[in-house]
C-alpha positions as CSV (number, residue, x, y, z in Angstrom):
1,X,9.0,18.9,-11.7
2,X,9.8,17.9,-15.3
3,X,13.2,16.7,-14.3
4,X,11.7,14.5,-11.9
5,X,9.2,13.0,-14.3
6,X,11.9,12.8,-17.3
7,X,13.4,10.7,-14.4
8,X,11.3,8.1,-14.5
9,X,9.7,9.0,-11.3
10,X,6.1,8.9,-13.6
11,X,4.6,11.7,-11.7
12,X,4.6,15.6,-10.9
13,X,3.4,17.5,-8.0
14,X,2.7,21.1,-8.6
15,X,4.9,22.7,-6.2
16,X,2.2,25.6,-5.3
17,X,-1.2,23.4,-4.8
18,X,0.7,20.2,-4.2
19,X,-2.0,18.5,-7.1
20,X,0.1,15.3,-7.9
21,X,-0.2,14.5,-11.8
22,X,0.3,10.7,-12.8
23,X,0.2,7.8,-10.8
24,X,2.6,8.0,-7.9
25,X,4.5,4.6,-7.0
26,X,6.9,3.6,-4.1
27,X,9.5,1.7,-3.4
28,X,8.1,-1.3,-1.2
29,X,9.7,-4.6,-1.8
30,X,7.9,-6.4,-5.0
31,X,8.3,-9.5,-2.4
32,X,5.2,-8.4,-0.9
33,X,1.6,-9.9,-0.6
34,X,-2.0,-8.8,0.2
35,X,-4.5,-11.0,1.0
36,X,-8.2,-10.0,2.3
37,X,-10.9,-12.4,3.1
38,X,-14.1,-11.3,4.3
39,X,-15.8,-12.8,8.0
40,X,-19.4,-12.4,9.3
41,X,-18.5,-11.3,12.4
42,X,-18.8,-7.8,13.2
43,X,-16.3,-5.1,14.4
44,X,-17.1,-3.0,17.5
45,X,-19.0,0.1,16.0
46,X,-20.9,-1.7,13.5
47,X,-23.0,-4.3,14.4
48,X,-25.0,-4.8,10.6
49,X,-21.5,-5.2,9.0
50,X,-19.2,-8.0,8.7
51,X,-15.6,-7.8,8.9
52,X,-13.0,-7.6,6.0
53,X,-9.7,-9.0,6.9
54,X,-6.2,-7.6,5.4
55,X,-3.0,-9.6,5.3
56,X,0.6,-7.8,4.9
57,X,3.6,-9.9,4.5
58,X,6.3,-8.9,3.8
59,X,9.6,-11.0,2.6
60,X,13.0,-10.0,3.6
61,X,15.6,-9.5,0.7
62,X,18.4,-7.1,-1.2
63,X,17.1,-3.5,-2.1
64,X,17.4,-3.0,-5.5
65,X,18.5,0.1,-7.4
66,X,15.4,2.2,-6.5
67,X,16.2,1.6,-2.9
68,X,18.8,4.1,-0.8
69,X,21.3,1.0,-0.3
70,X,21.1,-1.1,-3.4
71,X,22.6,-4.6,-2.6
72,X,22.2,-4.1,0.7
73,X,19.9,-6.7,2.6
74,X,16.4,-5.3,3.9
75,X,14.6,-7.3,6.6
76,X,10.6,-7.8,7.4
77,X,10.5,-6.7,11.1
78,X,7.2,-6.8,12.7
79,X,5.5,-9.3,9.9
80,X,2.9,-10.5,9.0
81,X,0.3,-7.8,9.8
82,X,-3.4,-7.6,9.8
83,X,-5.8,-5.2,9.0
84,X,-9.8,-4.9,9.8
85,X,-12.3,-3.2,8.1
86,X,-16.3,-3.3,8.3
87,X,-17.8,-5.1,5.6
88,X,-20.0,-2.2,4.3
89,X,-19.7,0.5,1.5
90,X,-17.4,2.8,3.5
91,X,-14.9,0.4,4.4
92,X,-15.2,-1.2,0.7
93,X,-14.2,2.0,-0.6
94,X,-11.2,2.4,1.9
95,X,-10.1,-1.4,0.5
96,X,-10.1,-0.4,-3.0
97,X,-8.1,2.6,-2.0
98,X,-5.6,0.5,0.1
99,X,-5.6,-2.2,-2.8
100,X,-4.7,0.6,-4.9
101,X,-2.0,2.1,-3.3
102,X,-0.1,-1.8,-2.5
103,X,-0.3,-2.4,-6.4
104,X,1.7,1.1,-6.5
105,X,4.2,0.0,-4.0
106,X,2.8,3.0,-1.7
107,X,2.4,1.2,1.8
């Protein structure tokens, strides 16, 4: 775990309760863009809500050193994507969480 860390990786998992220490980051391309806009429509299942609206793209390019083929060209298949969320405290929380995780090159 300390080797990993020493690495550069920036975090450790304990290896018996699987706790992960540190922020954890990815690899997704730095290319990438979130966007979210909110909507006063409503999503099936919650008719006092509004919607929230997520926005993927992704940009094709070269992996880089962190990537399994660095140099190599990596392509956007199946992009732009959208996401939906209701407009209420549950699916605020769930955007700060995905927000989050983006910023960390997680998803």
């Amino acid at each position: 775990c300390v080797r990993q860390m020493a690495q550069g990786q920036g975090y450790i998992q304990c290896p018996v309760c699987r706790t992960i220490q540190g922020p954890k980051t990815g690899g997704h391309p730095l290319t990438g863009e979130m966007r979210m806009t909110r909507h006063s429509r409503t999503l099936p299942g919650y008719p006092e809500s509004g919607t929230i609206i997520i926005s993927y793209k992704m940009i094709p390019g070269i992996q880089t050193e962190q990537h399994p083929h660095p140099g190599k060209p990596y392509y956007a298949h199946a992009f732009p994507r959208t996401a939906f969320l209701p407009d209420n405290q549950q699916g605020n929380y769930i955007l700060k969480m995905l927000v989050t995780a983006f910023r960390r090159r997680l998803t």
